[in-house]
C-alpha positions in Angstrom: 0.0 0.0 0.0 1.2 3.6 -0.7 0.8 6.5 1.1 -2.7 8.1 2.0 -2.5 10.0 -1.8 -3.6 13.7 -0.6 -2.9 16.4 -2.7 -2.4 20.1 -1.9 -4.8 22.8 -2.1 -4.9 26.6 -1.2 -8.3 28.1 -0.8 -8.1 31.9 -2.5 -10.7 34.2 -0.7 -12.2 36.8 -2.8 -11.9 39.9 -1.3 -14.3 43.5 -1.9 -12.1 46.2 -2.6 -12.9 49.9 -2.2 -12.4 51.7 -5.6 -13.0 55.4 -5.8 -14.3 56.9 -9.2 -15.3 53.7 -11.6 -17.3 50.9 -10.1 -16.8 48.8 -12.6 -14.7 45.4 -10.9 -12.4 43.9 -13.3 -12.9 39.7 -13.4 -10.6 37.8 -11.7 -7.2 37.4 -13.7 -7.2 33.9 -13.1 -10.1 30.6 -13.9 -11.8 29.0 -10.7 -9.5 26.5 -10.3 -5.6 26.7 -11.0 -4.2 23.4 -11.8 -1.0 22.0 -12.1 1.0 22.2 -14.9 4.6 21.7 -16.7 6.2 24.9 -17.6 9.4 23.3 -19.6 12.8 24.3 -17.5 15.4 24.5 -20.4 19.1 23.8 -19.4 18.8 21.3 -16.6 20.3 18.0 -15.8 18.6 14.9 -15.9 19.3 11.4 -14.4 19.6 9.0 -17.3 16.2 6.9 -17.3 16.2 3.6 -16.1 16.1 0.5 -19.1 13.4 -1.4 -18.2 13.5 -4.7 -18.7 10.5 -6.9 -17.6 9.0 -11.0 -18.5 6.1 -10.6 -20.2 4.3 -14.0 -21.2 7.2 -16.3 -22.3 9.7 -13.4 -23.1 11.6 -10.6 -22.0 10.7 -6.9 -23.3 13.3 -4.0 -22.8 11.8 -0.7 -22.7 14.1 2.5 -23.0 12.8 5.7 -24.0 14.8 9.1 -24.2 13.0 12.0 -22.1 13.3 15.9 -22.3 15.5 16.9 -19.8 13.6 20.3 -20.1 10.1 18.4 -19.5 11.2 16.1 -16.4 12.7 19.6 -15.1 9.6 21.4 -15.3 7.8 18.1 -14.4 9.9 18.2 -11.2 9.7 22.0 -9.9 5.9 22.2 -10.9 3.7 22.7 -7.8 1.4 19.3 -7.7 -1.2 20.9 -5.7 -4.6 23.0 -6.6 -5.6 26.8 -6.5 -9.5 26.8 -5.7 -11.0 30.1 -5.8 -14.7 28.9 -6.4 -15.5 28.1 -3.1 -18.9 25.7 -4.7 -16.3 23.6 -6.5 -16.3 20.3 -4.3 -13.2 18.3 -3.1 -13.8 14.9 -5.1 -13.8 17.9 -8.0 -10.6 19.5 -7.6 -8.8 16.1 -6.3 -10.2 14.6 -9.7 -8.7 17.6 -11.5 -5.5 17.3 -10.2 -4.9 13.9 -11.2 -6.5 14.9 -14.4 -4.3 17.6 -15.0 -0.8 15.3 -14.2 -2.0 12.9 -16.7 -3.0 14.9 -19.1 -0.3 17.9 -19.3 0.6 18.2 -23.0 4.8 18.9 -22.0 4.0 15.2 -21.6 3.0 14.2 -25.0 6.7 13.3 -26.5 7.4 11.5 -23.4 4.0 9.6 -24.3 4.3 9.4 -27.7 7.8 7.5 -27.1 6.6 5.5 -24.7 3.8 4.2 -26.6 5.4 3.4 -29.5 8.1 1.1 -28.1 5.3 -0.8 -26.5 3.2 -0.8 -29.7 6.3 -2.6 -31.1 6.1 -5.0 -28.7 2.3 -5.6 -29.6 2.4 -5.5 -33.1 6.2 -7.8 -33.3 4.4 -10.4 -31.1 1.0 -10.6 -32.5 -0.4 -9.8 -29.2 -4.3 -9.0 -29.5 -6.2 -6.7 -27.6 -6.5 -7.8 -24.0 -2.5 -9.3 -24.5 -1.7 -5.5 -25.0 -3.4 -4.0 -21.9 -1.7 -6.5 -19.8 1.2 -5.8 -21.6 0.7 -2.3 -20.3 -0.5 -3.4 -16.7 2.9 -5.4 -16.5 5.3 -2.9 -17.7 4.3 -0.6 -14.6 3.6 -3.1 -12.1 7.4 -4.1 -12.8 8.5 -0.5 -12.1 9.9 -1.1 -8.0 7.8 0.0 -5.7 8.3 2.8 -3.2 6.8 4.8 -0.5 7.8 8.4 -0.3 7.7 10.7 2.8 6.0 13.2 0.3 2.2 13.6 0.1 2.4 14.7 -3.4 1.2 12.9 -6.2 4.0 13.1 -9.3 3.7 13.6 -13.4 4.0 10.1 -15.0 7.5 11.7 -16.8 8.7 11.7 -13.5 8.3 8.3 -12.4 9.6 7.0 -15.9 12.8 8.8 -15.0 13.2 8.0 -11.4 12.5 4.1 -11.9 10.0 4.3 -8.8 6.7 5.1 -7.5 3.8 4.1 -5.1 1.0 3.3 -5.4 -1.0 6.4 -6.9 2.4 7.5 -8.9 2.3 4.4 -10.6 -1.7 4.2 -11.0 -1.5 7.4 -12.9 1.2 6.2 -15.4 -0.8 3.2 -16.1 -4.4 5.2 -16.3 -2.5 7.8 -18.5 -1.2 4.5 -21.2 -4.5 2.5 -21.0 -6.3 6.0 -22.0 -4.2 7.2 -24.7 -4.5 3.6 -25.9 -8.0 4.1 -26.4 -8.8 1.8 -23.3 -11.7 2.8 -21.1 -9.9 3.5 -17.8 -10.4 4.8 -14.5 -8.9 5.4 -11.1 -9.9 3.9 -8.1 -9.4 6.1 -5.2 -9.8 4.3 -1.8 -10.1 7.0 0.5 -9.9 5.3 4.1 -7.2 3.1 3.0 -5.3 5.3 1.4 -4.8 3.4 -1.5 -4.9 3.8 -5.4 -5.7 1.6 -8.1 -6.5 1.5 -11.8 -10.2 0.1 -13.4 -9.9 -0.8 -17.1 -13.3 -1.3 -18.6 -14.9 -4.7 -18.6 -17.7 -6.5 -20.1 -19.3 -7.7 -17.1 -19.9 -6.0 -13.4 -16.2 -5.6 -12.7 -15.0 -4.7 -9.4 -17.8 -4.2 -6.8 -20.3 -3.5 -9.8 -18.5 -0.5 -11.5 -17.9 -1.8 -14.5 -14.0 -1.8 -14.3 -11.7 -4.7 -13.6 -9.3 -4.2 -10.9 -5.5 -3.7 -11.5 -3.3 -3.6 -8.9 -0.3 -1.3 -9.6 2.2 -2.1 -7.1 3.1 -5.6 -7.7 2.6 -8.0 -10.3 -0.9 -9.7 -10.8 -3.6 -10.5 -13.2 -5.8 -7.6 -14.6 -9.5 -8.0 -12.6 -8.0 -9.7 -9.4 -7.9 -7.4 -6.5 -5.6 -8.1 -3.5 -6.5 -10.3 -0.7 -4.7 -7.6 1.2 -2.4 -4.5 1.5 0.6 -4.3 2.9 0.4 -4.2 6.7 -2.4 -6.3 6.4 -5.0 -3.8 5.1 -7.8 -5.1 2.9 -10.0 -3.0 0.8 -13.5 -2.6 2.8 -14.6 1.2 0.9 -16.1 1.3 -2.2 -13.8 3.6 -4.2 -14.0 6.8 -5.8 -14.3 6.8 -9.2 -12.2 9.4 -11.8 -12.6 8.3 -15.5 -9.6 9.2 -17.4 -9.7 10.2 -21.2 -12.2 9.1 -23.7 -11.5 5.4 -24.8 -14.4 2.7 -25.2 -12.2 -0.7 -25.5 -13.1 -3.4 -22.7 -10.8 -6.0 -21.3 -12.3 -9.5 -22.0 -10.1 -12.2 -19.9 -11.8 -11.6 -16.7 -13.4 -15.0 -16.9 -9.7 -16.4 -17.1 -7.8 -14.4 -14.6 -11.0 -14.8 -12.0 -10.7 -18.3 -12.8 -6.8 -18.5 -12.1 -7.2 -16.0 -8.6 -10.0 -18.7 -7.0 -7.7 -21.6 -8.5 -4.8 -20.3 -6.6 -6.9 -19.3 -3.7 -8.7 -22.5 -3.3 -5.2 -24.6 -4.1 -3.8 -22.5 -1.6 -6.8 -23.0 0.6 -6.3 -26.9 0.4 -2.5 -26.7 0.9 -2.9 -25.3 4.3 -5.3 -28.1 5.3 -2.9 -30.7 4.3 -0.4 -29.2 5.9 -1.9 -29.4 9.2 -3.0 -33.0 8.7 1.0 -33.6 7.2 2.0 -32.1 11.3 -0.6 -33.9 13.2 0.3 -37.7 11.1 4.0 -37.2 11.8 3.2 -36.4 15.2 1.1 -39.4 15.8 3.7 -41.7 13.6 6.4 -40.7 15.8 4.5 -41.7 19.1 3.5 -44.8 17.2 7.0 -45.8 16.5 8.8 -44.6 20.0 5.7 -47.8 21.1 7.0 -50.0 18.6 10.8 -49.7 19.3 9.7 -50.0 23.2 7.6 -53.4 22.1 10.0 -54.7 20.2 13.3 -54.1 22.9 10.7 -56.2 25.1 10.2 -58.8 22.3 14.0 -59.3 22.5 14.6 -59.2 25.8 12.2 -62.1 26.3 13.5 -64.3 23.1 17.1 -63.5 24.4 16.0 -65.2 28.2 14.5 -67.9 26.5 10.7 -66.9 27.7 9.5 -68.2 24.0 5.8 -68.6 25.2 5.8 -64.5 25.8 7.0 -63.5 22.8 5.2 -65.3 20.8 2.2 -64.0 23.0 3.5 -60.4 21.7 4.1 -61.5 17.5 0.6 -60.8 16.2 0.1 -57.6 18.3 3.4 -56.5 17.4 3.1 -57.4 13.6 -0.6 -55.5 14.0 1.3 -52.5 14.9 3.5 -52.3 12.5 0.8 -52.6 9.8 -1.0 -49.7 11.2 2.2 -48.0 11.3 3.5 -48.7 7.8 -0.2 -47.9 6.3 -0.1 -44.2 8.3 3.6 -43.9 7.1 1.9 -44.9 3.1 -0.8 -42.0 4.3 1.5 -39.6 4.9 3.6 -40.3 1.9 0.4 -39.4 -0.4 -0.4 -36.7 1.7 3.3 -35.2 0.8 3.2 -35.9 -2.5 -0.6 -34.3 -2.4 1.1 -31.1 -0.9 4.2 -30.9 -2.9 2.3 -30.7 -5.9 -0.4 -28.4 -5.4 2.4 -26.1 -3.4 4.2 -26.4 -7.1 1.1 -25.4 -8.7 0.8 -22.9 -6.5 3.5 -20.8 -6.4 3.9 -21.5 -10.5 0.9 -19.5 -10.6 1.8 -17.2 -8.1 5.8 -16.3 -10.1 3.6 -16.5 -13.5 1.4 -13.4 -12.9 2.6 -12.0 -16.2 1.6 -15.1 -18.2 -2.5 -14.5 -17.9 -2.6 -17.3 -21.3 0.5 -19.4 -20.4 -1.0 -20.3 -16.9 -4.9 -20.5 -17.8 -3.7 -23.3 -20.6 -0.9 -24.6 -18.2 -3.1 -25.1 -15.0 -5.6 -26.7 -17.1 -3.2 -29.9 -17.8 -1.5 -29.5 -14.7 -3.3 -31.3 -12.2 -5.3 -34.8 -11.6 -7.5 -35.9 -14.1 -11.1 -35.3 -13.2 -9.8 -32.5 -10.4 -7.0 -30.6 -10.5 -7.9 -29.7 -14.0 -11.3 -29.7 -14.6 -13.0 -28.6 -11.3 -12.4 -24.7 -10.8 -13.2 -23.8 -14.8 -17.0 -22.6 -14.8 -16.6 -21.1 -11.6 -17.3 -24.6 -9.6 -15.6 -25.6 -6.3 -12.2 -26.5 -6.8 -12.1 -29.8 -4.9 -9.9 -32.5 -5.1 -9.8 -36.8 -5.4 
């Protein structure tokens, strides 16, 4: 989780001044809201941009794209917060207009524009279709590291290219601002309490909570439409979020089916995992009492057949043999149970290192485990039980 993502405001109070001669008032110099924006500072140093390089599906993209020193400058010594000097204009307004107006500053536009089309050459060199190409998007930011800043203030997108970092509303506006120039329907999802910031890219069906946009987390690698369990320090997302539609595009992601389908797959793997884990503790803890009994029965077994009593031990053979039975078939228990666990934590956590593979791992899981389960059971939305 990122910081709480405030931004800045100062509240201008108009003021009646006493004018002697004309009473005509001049209007105010300035619009109702002052925004912020880029002014271009020539003649600056820049830190050279980071190369991103990222897996993606079953390859590795490289992404390095030259910025204006002059734009990140500007980008940098720009004031991120708002002027507001119509007090009827509401909060969610001038908060949405702020992360409109980092977005959408047109200093940006070569950064944009360059950005863009190295990852259109991704998309077009790979044949990657429509959905491919917003997780292609959704995978190139989640992969930029993670940060939390001891500033309040929300950055441009240009910055966080050039400073290889971001939280979590840093990198949601980078990933808004792609998805919309793409001609993706996108959104960002504000979670007030939490203090948390996500991106919604249009969906087909209810999408998250009902509001028509899939999830995407932004600070960390996962499937488009799956939402955390939890933030970090064990927050989990109770509020229903604000809304703030960026640009204009109409273009849907499609896969949700697939990457809800591969989120209750791991859940539910996961889910059984921990069950058989518990029973894996409990057996070996009952096979080790059951074999400290046997090595106690059979020390007295020997001591008997080395004194000669022959009528007692032979009194002890079939109990003894009866315990070693039961011992041997809980020792064959446990042994399926391990092999049970071993594979569905190799499942698991191939899923879990795979969360930028949406089509490699919805084919791969599907022949991965037993016939009639593993494979079969959590497609359609059904239980994901096991045999």
């Amino acid at each position: 989780m990122g910081r709480h993502p405030l931004v800045p405001v100062a509240l201008a109070v108009s003021l009646a001044l006493a004018t002697a001669g004309c009473l005509d008032i001049l209007p105010w110099a300035h619009p109702p809201v002052v925004y912020p924006s880029i002014v271009p500072a020539e003649g600056k140093d820049m830190p050279r941009p980071p190369v991103y390089t990222f897996p993606f599906q079953d390859f590795t993209v490289t992404v390095d794209v030259p910025v204006d020193a002059a734009v990140y400058s500007g980008a940098r010594a720009a004031d991120k917060g708002a002027r507001v000097y119509d007090p009827d204009i509401t909060e969610d307004e001038w908060r949405a207009g702020i992360y409109r107006a980092l977005m959408e500053d047109p200093a940006q536009e070569g950064f944009f524009g360059g950005l863009t089309s190295a990852l259109r050459t991704v998309r077009d060199t790979r044949g990657l279709d429509s959905d491919e190409y917003i997780e292609l998007l959704s995978v190139f930011v989640q992969s930029i590291p993670y940060e939390t800043r001891a500033s309040s203030e929300p950055r441009f997108p240009v910055e966080v290219y050039v400073d290889g970092a971001g939280d979590c509303d840093d990198k949601s506006l980078l990933l808004a601002s792609l998805l919309a120039r793409e001609g993706f329907r996108a959104a960002l999802l504000y979670f007030e309490p939490e203090g948390h910031m996500a991106v919604g890219v249009g969906c087909s069906g209810p999408g998250y909570r009902g509001t028509g946009y899939a999830y995407i987390e932004t600070t960390n690698v996962s499937f488009v439409g799956v939402p955390p369990r939890e933030l970090a320090g064990g927050v989990r997302l109770e509020s229903f979020p604000s809304l703030i539609p960026v640009g204009s595009g109409t273009s849907n992601y499609t896969r949700c089916a697939e990457t809800g389908a591969l989120s209750r797959a791991m859940e539910e793997i996961g889910d059984e995992a921990d069950s058989l884990r518990t029973q894996i503790h409990a057996l070996e803890e009952t096979l080790t009492q059951k074999r400290s009994e046997l090595d106690a029965m059979g020390e007295e077994m020997e001591s008997a057949k080395q004194r000669g009593d022959t009528a007692w031990f032979n009194s002890r053979v079939a109990r003894y043999n009866a315990a070693v039975r039961d011992y041997n078939s809980l020792l064959s228990r446990l042994s399926g149970l391990v092999t049970r666990y071993n594979r569905l934590v190799e499942i698991y956590n191939t899923l879990a290192s795979h969360q930028y593979d949406r089509e490699g791992m919805y084919a791969w899981l599907v022949s991965a485990g037993d016939p009639g389960s593993l494979a079969s059971r959590w497609q359609g939305g059904g239980t994901f039980t096991t045999v």
